[in-house]
N, C-alpha and C positions, 0 to 999 in steps of 0.2 A: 231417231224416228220422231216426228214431230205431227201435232195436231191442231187444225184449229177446231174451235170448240163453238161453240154461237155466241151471237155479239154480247148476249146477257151474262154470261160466263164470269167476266172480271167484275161486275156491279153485283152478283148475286153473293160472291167470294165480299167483296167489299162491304158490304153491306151486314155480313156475319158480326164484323168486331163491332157495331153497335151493341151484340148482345154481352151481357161481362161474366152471366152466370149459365153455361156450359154445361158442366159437371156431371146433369142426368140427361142431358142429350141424347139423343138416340144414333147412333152408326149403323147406317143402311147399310144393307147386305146383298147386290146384284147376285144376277144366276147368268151363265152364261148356255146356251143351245146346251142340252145333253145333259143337265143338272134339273133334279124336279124340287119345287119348291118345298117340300120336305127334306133332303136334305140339304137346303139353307138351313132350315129349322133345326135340324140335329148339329149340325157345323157349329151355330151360334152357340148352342145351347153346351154344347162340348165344350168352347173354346172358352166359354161362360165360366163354367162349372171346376176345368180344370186348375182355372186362373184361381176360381175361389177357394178349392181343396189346398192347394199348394204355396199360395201365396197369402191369401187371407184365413188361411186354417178355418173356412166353414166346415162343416156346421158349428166345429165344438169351440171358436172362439167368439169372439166379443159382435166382431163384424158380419155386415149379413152378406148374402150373395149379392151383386150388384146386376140393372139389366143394363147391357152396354149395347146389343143388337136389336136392329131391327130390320124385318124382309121387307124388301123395298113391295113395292105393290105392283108387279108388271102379272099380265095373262102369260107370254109367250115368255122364255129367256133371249138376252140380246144376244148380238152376232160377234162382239168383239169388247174390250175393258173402253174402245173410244167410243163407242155407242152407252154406252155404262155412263159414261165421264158427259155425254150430250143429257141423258136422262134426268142426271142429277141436278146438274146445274137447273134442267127446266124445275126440277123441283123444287128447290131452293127458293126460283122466283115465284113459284103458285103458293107454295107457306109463306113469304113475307107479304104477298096479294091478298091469301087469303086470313090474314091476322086479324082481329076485332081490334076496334080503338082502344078499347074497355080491356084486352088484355095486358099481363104482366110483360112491357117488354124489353126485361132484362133476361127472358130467360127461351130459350127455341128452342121446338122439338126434335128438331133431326139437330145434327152436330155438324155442321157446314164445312169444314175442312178436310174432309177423312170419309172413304166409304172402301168397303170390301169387295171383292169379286170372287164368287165361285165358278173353278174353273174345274171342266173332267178332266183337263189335261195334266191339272198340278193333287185334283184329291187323292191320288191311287200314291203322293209323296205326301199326305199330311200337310200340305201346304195351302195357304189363301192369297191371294191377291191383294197387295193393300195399299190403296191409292190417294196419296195423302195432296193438299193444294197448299202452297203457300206463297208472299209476294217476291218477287225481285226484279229489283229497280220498277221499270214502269210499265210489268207485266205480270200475269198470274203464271207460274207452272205447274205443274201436275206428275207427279212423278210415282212411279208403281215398285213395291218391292214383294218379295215373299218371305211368309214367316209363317212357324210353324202352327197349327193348330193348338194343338195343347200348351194351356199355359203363357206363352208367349206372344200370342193373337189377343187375348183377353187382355192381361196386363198391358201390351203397348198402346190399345185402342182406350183403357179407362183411362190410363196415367196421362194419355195425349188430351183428352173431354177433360180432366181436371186441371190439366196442366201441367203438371209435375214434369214433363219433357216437350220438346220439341219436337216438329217436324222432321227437322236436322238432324236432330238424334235418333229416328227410325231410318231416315236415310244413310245415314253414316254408318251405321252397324249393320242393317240388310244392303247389301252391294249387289246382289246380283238378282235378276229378275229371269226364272223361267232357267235355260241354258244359253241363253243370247246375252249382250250387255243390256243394263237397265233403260227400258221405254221413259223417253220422259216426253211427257204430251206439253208440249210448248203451247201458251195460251197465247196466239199471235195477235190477237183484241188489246192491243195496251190499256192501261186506265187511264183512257185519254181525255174524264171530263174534268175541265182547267177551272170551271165557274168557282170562283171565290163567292161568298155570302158575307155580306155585313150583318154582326150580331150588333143591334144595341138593347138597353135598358132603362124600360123606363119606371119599373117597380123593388126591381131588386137590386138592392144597395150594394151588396158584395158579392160583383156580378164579374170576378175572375176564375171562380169555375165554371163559369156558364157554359164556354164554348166544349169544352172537355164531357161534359154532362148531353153535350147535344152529340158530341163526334169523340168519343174516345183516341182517335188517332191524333187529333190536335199537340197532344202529349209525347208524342213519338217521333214525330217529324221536324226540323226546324220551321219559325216562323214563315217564311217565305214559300214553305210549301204547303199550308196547313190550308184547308178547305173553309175557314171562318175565321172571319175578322174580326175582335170586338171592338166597339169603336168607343173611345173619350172623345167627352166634349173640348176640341182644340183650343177653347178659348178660357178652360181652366182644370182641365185633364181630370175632370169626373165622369165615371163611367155610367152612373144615373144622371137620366137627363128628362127633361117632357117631352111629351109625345108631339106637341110643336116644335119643338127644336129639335127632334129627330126628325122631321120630314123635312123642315128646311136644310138640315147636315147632308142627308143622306148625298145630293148631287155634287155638297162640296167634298166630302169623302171621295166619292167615285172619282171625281176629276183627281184631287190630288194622290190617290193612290196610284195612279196611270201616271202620274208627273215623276215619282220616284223610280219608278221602272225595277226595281226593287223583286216584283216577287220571281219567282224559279220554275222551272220545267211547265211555260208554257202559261202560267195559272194566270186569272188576271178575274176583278173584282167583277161581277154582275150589277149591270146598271139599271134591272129591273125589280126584283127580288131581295128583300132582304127580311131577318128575324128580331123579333123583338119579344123582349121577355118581360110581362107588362105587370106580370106578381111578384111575389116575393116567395113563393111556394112552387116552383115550374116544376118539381119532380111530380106532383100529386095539379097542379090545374095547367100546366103543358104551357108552350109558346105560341105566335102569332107568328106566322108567316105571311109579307105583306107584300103586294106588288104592288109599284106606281106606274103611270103611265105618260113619267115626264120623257121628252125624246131626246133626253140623251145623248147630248150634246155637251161635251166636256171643254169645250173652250171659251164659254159665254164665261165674262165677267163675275164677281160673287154675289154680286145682288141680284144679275140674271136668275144665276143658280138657285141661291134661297126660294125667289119667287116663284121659279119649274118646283120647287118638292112642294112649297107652303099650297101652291093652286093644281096640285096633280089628284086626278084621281086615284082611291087605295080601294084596291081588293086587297081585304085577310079574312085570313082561316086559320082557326082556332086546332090545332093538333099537340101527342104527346111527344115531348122533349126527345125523344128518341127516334123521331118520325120527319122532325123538324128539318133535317138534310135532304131526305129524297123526297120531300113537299116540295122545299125550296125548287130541285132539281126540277119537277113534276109542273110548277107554276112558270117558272123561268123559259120551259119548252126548250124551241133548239137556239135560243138567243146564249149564246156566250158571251157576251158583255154588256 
């Protein structure tokens, strides 16, 4: 059984692993028609408490009770777990909207991969609904299991926000969903933006974790499919360079990464947009996100080229490292190259 989801679906998902510290995240808890938002509240608070008695020996050991739940905020309850799986996503994208510049952000309050569904049809078994997201190949899915309330809800859902297991591994051991085979809501939205980003630098010296610091995922993917490029100076392979000689690069970069034909699934470099990291401190005074407005024309000669970046007009905006990809994304519009 298969769903699509809205188009913001795979970007809201994607845009989670920017954050690295999880761990007090909050796991929303839907209600389904015929459940009153009181018992969400005892459900949680149960599935809470018994995780902690049994597994963490509260009260009388070391560790405290943890909160792992939270009620999602609806008036009515929804009509079905796909309407659940639309709601969330839109929430995901009104908390990353509604972020301040000024906040910490490694760390978000809902926990973006995982939320709960109470169902009247599964309470009267002690059971929740638990609908965890994760990627494969070059699309989101969504797939729902059931587990039991006591004990076993709490532990899956803290150990998944900390880490300690996988998606996988709740799928793999809850097999069955309900008395039907497992619903898996197929995100049929691929993650289909290809826009590559040139990183240069022109303050910080040792500037090979940069792109890692901006996109975590850089680290996980091979080269050719990584969302940022950093770029060395070709003419003696330093990654710091000035800020004149990154705008004259930047056209010959574009051309010749279009010459190797090189990158995978589609990706291809942005010939409008790109990042530059102008301190030596971008965790605590953030990157530069620049747009030119040379037109981008990859076949002109190299002194053509120099002379489109050196005489182009730059928009940039000052943003934090973490923010830096979907600025890019945001300035770039719908231009894919």
């Amino acid at each position: 059984m298969s769903l699509t989801v809205p188009e913001n679906a795979p970007g809201a998902f994607t845009r989670g692993s920017s954050y690295t510290n999880l761990e007090n995240s909050s796991v929303l808890a839907y209600r389904l028609q015929g459940v009153t938002v009181d018992t969400v509240i005892q459900v949680c608070r149960r599935a809470t408490e018994t995780y902690a008695r049994e597994i963490l020996n509260w009260p009388e050991g070391r560790l405290t009770k943890p909160d792992i739940f939270s009620s999602a905020d609806a008036h009515v309850g929804a009509e079905s777990v796909e309407q659940c799986a639309e709601l969330f996503a839109q929430h995901l994208t009104d908390l990353y909207q509604s972020s301040s510049p000024k906040e910490d952000k490694t760390t978000l309050s809902t926990y973006p991969y995982a939320f709960i569904v109470v169902s009247p049809a599964e309470l009267p078994h002690n059971a929740i609904v638990v609908v965890v997201a994760y990627p494969d190949r070059e699309t989101w899915r969504l797939e729902q299991r059931l587990l039991p309330v006591d004990v076993e809800l709490g532990q899956c859902l803290d150990s998944l926000r900390r880490g300690d297991i996988s998606a996988g591994a709740i799928l793999h051991r809850y097999t069955r969903c309900g008395t039907g085979e497992p619903l898996t809501l197929a995100v049929q939205s691929p993650l289909r933006d290809t826009r590559v980003f040139a990183v240069f630098s022109t303050g910080l010296t040792s500037a090979l974790p940069l792109p890692a610091l901006i996109d975590p995922t850089v680290e996980r993917v091979p080269p050719s499919e990584a969302m940022l490029h950093l770029v060395a100076d070709p003419a003696n392979s330093q990654l710091r360079v000035t800020r004149d000689r990154m705008l004259e690069l930047f056209p010959l970069i574009c051309r010749d990464d279009a010459r190797r034909g090189w990158r995978t699934k589609g990706r291809a470099l942005n010939r409008r947009v790109f990042i530059c990291c102008d301190n030596d401190r971008p965790a605590e005074e953030g990157v530069l996100v620049v747009r030119t407005d040379w037109d981008g024309d990859v076949q002109a000669d190299d002194e053509t080229l120099r002379r489109a970046g050196r005489e182009a007009q730059v928009q940039e905006t000052r943003v934090g490292v973490k923010e830096a990809l979907a600025k890019a994304r945001e300035m770039a519009g719908e231009n894919n190259t």
